[in-house]
VEXKEFI-645364 format. One line per field, with one value per residue: residue in three letters; chain; x, y, z of N, C-alpha, C in turn. Coordinates in steps of 0.001 Angstrom, whole numbers, padded with zeros to 6 digits. Layout:
<atoms>
resn [Ala_...]
chain [A_...]
n.X [X_...]
n.Y [Y_...]
n.Z [Z_...]
ca.X [X_...]
ca.Y [Y_...]
ca.Z [Z_...]
c.X [X_...]
c.Y [Y_...]
c.Z [Z_...]
</atoms>
This chain:
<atoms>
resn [Unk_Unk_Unk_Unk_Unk_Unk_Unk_Unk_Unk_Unk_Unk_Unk_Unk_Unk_Unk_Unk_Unk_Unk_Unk_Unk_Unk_Unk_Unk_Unk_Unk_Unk_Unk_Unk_Unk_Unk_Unk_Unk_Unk_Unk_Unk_Unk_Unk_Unk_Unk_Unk_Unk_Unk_Unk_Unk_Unk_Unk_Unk_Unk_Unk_Unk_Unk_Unk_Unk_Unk_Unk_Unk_Unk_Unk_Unk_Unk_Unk_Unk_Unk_Unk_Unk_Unk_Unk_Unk_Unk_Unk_Unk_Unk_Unk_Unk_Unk_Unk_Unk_Unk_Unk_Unk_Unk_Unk_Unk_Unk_Unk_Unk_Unk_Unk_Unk_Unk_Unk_Unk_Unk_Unk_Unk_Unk_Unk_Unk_Unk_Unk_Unk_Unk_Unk_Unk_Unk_Unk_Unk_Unk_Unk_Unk_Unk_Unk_Unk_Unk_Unk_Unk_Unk_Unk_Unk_Unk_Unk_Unk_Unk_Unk_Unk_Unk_Unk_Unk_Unk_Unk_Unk_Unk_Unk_Unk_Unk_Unk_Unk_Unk_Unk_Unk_Unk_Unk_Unk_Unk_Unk_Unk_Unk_Unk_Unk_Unk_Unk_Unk_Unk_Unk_Unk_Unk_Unk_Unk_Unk_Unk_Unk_Unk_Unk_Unk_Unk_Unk_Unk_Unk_Unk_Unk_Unk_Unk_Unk_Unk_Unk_Unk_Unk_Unk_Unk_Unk_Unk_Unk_Unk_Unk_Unk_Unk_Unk_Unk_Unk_Unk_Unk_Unk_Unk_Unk_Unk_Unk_Unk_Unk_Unk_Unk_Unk_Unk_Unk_Unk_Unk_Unk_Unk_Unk_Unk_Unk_Unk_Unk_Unk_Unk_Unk_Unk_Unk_Unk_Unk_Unk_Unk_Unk]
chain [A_A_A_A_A_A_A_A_A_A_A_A_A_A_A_A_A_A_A_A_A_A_A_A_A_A_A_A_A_A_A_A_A_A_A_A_A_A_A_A_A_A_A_A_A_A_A_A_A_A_A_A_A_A_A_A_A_A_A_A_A_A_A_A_A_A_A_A_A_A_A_A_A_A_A_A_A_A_A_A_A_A_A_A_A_A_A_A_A_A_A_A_A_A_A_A_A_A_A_A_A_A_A_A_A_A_A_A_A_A_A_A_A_A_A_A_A_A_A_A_A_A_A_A_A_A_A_A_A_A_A_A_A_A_A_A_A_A_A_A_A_A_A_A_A_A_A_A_A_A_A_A_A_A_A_A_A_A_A_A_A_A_A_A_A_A_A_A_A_A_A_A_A_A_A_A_A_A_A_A_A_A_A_A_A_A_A_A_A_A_A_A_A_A_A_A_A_A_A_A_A_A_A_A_A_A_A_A_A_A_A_A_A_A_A_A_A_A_A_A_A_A]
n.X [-153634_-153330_-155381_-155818_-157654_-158914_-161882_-163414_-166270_-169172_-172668_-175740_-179710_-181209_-183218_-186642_-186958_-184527_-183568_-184836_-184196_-181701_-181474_-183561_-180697_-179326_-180845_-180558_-177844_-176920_-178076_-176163_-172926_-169738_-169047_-171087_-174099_-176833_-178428_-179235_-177312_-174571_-174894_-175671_-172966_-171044_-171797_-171241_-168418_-165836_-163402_-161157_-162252_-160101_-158267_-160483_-160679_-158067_-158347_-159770_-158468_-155951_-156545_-157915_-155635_-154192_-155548_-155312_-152867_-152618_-153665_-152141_-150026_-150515_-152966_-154460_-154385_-155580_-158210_-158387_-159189_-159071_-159366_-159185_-158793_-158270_-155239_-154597_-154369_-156473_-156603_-158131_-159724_-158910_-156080_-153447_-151073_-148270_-146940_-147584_-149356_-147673_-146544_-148642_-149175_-146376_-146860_-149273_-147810_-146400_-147620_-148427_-148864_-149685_-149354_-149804_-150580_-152452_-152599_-155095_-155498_-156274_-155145_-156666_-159037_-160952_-163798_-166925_-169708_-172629_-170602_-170346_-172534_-173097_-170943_-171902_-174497_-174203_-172559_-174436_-176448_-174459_-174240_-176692_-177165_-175648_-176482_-178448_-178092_-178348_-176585_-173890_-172494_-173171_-173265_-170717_-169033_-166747_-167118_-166537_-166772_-165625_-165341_-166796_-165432_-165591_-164646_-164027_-163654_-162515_-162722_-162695_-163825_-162741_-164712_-166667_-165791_-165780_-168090_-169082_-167691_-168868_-171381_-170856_-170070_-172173_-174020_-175768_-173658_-171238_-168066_-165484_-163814_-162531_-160657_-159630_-159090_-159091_-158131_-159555_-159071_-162585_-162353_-161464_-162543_-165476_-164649_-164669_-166891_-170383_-171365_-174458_-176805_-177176_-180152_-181636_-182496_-185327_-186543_-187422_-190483_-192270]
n.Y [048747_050323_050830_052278_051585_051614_051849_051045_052427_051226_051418_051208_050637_052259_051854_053861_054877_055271_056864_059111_059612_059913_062533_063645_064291_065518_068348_069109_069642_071679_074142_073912_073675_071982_069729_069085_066654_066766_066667_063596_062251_063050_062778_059983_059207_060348_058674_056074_056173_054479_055243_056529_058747_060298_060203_060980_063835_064552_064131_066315_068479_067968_068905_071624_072816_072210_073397_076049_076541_075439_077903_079901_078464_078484_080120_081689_080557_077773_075752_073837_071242_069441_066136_064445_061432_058934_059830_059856_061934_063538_065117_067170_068882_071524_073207_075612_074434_071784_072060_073470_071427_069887_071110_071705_069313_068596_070460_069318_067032_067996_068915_068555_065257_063778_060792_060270_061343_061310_062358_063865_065837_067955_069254_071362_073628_075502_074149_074590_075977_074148_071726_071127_071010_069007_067211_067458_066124_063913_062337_062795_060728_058230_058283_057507_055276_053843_053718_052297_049707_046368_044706_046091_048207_051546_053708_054081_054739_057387_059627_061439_063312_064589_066145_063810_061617_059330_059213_056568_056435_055407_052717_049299_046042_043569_042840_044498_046480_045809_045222_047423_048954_047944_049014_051896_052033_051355_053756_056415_058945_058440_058102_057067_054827_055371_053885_054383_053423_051933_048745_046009_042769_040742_039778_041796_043483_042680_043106_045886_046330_047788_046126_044758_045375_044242_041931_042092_039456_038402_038343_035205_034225_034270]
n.Z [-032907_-035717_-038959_-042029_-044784_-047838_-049903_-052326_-054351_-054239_-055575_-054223_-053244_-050909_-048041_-048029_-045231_-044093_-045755_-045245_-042904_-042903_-044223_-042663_-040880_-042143_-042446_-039966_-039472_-041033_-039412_-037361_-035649_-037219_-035657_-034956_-034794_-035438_-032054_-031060_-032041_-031436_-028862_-028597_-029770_-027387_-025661_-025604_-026319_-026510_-026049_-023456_-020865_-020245_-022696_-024614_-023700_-024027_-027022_-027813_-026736_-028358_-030750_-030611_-030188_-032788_-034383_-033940_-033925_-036990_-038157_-037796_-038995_-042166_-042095_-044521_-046480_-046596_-045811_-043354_-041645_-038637_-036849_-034204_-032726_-029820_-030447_-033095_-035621_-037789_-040996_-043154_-046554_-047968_-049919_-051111_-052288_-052725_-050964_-048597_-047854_-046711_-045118_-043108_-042104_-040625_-038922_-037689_-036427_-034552_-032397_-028911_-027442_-030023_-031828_-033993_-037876_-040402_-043222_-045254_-046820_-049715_-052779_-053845_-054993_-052896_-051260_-053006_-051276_-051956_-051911_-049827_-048101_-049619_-048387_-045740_-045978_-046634_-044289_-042271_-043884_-043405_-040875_-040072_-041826_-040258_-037448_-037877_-038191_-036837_-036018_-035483_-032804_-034388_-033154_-032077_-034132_-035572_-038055_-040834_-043243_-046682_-050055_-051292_-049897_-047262_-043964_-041199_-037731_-034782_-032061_-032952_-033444_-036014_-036872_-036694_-037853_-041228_-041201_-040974_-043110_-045011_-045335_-045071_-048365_-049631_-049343_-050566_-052735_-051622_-052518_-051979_-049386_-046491_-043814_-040627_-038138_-034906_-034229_-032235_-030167_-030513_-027676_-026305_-026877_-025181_-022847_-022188_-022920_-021702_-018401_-017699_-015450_-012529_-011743_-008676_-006836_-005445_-002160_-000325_000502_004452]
ca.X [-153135_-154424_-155628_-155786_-157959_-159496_-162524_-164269_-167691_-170924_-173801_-176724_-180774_-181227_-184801_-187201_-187528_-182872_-183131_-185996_-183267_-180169_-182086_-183499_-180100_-178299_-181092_-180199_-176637_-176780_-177574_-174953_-171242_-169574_-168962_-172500_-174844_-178232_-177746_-179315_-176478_-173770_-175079_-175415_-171178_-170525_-172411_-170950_-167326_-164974_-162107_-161185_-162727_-159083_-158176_-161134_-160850_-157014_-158004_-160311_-157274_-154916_-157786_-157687_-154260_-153901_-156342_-154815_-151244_-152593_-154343_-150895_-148747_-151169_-153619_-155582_-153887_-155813_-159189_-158017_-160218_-158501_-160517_-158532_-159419_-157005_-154245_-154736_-154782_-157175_-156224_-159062_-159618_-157741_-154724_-153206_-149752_-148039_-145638_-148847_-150058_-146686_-146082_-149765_-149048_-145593_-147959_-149869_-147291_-145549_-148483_-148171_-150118_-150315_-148779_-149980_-150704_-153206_-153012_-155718_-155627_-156246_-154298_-157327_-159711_-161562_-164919_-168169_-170977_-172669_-169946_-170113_-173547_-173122_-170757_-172678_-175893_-173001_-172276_-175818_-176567_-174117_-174143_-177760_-177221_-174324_-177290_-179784_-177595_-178452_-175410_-172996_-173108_-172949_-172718_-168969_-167709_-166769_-167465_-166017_-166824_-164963_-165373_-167533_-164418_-166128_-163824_-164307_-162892_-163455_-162356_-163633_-163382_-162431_-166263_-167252_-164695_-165867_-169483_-169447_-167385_-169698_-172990_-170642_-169999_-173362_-174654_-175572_-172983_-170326_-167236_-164356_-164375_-160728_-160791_-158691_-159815_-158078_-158516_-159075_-159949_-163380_-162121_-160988_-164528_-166161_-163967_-164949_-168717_-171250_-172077_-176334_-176780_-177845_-180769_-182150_-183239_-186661_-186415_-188227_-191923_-191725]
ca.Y [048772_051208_050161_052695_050884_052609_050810_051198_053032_050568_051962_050139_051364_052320_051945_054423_055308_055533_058232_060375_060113_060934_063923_065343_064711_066283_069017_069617_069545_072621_075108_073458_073708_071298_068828_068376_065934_066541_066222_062344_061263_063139_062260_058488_058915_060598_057325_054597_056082_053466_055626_056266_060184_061044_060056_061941_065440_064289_064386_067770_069370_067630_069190_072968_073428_071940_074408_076869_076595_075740_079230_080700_078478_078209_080968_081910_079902_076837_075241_072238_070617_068398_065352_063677_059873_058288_061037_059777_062929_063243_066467_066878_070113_071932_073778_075889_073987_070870_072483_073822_070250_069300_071988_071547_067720_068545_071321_068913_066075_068605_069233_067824_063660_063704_060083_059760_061872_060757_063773_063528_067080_068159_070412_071571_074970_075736_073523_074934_075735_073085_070641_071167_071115_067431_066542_067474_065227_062227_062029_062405_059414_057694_057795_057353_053612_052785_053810_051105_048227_046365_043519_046264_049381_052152_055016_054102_055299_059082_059865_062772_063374_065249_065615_062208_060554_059057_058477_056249_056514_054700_051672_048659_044675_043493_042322_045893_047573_045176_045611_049478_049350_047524_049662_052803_052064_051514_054919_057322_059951_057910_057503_056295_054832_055679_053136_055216_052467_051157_047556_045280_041901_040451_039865_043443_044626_042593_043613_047426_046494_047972_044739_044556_045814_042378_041845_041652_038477_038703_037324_034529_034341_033940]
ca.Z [-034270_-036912_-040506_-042987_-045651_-049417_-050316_-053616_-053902_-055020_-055244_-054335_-052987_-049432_-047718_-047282_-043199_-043821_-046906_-044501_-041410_-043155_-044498_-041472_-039886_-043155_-042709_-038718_-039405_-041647_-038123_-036281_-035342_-037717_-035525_-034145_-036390_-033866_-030227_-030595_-032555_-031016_-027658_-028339_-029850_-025964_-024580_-026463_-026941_-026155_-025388_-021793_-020664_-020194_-023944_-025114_-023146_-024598_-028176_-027954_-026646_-029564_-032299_-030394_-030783_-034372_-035304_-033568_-034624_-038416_-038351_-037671_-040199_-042980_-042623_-045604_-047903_-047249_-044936_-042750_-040532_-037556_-035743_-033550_-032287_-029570_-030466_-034408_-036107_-039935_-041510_-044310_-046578_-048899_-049173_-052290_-052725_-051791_-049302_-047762_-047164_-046175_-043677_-042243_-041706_-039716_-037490_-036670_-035924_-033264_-031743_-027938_-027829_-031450_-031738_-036158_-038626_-041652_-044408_-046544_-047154_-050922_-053120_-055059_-055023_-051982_-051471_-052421_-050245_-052484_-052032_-048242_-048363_-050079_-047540_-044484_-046317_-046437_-042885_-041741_-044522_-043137_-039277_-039842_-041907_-039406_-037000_-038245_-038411_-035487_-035901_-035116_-032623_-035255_-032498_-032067_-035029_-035704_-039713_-041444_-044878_-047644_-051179_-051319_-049415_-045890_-043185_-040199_-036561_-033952_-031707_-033180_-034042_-037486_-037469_-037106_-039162_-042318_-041880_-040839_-044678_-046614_-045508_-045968_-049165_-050007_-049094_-051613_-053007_-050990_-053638_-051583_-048135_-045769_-042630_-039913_-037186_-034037_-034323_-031183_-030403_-029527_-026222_-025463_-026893_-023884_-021791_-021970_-023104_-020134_-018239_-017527_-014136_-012089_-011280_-007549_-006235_-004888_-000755_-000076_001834_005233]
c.X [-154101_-154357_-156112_-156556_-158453_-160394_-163073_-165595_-168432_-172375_-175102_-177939_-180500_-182903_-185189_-186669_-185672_-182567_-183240_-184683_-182524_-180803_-182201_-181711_-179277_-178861_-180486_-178846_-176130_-177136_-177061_-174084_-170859_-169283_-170111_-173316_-176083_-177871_-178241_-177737_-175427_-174000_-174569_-173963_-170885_-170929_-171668_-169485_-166676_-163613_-162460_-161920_-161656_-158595_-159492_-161276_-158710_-157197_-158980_-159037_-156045_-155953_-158090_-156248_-153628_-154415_-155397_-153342_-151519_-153334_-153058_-149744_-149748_-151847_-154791_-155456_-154457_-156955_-159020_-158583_-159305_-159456_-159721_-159272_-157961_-155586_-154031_-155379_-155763_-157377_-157013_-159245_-158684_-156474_-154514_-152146_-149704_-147095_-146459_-149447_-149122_-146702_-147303_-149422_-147644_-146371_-148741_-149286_-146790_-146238_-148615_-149222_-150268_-149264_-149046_-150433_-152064_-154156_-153902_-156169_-155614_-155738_-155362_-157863_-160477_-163163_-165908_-168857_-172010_-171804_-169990_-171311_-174047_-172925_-171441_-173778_-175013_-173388_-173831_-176445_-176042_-174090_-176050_-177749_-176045_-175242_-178398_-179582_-177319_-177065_-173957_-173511_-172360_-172679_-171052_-167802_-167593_-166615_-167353_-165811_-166239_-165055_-166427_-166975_-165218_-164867_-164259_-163102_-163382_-162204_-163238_-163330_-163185_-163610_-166745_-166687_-165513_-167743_-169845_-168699_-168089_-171228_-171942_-170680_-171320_-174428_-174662_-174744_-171520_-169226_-165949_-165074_-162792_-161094_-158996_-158645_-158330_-158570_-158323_-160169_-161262_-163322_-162035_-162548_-165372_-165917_-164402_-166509_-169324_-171610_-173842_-176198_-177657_-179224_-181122_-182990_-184109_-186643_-187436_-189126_-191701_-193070]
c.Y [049543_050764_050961_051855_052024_051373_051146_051713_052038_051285_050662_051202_051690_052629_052994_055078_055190_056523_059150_060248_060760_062417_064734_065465_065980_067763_069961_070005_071046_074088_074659_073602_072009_069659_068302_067395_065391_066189_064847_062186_062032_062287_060785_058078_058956_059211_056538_054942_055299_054094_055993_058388_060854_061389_060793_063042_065482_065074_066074_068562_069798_068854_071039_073314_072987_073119_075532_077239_076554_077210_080115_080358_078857_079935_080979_081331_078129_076871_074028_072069_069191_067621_064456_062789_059302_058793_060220_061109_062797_064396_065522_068347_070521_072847_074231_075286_072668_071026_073028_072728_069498_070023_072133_069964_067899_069597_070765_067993_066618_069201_067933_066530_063511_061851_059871_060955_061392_062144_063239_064827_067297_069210_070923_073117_074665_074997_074904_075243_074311_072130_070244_070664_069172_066777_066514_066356_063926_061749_061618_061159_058639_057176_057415_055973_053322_052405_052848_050117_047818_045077_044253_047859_050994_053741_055439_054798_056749_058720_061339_062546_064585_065474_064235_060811_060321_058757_057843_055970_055547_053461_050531_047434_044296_043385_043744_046341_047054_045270_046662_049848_049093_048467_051211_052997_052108_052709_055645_058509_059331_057550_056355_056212_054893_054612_054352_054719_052072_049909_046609_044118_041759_040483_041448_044469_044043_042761_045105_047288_046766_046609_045226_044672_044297_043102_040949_040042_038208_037995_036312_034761_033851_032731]
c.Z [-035138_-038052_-041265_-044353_-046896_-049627_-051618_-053515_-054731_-054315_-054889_-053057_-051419_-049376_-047271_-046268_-043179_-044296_-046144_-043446_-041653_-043608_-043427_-040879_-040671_-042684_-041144_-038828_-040153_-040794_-037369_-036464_-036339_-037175_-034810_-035711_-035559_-033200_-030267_-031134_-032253_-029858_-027397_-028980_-028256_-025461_-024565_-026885_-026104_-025637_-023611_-021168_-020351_-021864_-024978_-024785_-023909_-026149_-028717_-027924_-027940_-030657_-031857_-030564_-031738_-034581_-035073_-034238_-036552_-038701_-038689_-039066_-041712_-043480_-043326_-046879_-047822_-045750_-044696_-041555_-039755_-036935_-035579_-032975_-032053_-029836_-032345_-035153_-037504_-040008_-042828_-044730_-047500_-048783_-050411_-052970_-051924_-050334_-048176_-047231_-046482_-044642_-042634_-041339_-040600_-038561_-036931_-035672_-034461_-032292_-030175_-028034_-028713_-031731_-033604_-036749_-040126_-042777_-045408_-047425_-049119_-051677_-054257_-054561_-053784_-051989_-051382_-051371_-050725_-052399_-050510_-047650_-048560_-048798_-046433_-044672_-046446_-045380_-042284_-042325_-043848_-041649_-039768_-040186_-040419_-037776_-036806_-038316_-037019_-035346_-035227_-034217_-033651_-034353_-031825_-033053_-035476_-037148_-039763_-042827_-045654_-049162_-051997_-050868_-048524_-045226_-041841_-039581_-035704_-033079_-031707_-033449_-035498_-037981_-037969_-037945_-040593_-042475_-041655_-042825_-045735_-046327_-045917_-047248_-050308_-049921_-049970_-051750_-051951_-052167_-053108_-049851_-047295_-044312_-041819_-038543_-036171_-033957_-033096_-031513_-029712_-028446_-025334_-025506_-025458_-022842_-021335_-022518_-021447_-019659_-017904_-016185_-013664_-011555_-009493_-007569_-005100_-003117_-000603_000967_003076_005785]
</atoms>
């Protein structure tokens, strides 16, 4: 089940040794491919993703031929960024018209595995380098607190920032979902928070948690 949530932005401090992380990661993130955010913190997403390695070589595929096909309908008339999770599409980015955000949102729906859609596409002027700039220093803020909170694992959730919107992905428990929202929200330059989450129960999380490799039992002396 997916949950679409809007949370409210509060501001509130963040410590030290969280500002210095999100920074360097904001600062690494600025010679990288947009969807890298430093090889630790991609890496430890590849580790810790919960989908199945069919369902993720799945949703790369879904997110090359969005692009692909919106290059063709769209063009130059608008910058839409696709990140597929579980064949849950999130179209983010602008566009010059509403028939432009319309007709992006049916290109992506007809796109083969695409089972949802979630337009959050904007009908405004083309982002900054400064606004991009922001967002990139979001994300890195943010995977970096979701990073430090040891109650939940924070390398589960995919974050895509926009404007000062955050969005989180991911497959996660209601526990997580609710405290991955309240440290988002708390992150600096964070305005809104979008939940885009597949929601399962406790049970299903221990079900797919790594078990602890056993330990050997030493033979007895002879």
């Amino acid at each position: 089940m997916t949950m679409p949530i809007l949370t409210p932005f509060k501001p509130a401090a963040r410590i030290a040794s969280l500002t210095l992380a999100a920074l360097l990661l904001g600062a690494g993130l600025s010679a990288c491919a947009p969807l890298l955010v430093g090889s630790v913190v991609t890496g430890a997403f590849v580790a810790s993703d919960r989908r199945t390695s069919g369902a993720q070589l799945e949703d790369q595929g879904i997110e090359l031929r969005a692009r692909a096909r919106l290059r063709e309908q769209i063009g130059a008339r608008g910058s839409v960024s696709v990140t597929s999770f579980n064949r849950q599409a999130l179209l983010t980015g602008e566009v010059d018209t509403e028939q432009d955000k319309a007709l992006a949102e049916a290109t992506v729906a007809g796109v083969e595995n695409v089972r949802r859609v979630i337009n959050e596409i904007g009908v405004v002027p083309r982002a900054s380098m400064t606004q991009l700039s922001s967002d990139t220093l979001t994300t890195g803020r943010v995977k970096a607190a979701l990073l430090d909170a040891r109650e939940i694992s924070g390398s589960v959730f995919k974050v895509v920032s926009t404007r000062g919107t955050v969005y989180l992905m991911g497959r996660v428990t209601t526990r997580e979902a609710d405290r991955a929202t309240e440290i988002t929200r708390n992150v600096p330059s964070v305005q809104r928070v979008v939940l885009a989450l597949e929601i399962i129960s406790e049970e299903e999380l221990a079900q797919i948690q790594p078990k602890p490799a056993a330990t050997a039992t030493p033979a007895p002396r002879q």
